[in-house]
Steps between C-alpha positions, in 0.01 A plus 500: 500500500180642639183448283381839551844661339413283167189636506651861503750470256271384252270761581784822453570285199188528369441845625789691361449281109175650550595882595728458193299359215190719623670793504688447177210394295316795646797760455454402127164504487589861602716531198329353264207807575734751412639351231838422601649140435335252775828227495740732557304679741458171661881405528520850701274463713577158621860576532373801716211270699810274577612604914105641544383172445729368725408725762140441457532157511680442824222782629734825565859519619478625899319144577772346312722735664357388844549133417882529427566704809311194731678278295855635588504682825200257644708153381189346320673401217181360284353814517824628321435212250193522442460894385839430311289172291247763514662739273669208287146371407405893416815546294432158305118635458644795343748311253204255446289794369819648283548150365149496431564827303761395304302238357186690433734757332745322318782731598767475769443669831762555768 
């Protein structure tokens, strides 16, 4: 495995917890202003932050897009690999940050 790829994954990891648990704990703060309840606002939102996060972590869809189409009409296979551990290390940033929530919470989240 290339060094560089490591390097990215834990970068989108880190980049879509953080799109998730900003916005979140913002989206509440939010709440919390006009007097709604901040937790449950903060369950919706995250459950709603889920694919954006995603999508901002692997930095937009037509480069990802891009990659896949080298990666299968071009033959280079890593390429293919790579933007596929790509979004795997976004999607585990994303259940990272819901895990996270269910913990801070107390309450089951799916």
């Amino acid at each position: 495995m290339e060094e560089r790829l490591i390097v990215s994954m834990i970068h989108v990891f880190f980049i879509a917890f953080g799109v998730m648990v900003g916005g979140a704990f913002l989206g509440s703060l939010g709440s919390l202003i006009t007097g709604e309840a901040p937790y449950t606002s903060m369950v919706r939102i995250a459950k709603g932050l889920r694919i954006w996060a995603i999508v901002a972590a692997i930095g937009g869809t037509f480069d990802t897009i891009a990659r896949f189409e080298k990666g299968i009409f071009d033959g280079s296979t890593f390429d293919l690999f790579k933007q596929i551990m790509v979004i795997v290390a976004a999607m585990g940033g994303v259940k990272a940050a819901m895990v996270f929530f269910q913990w801070i919470l107390q309450e089951d989240i799916t």
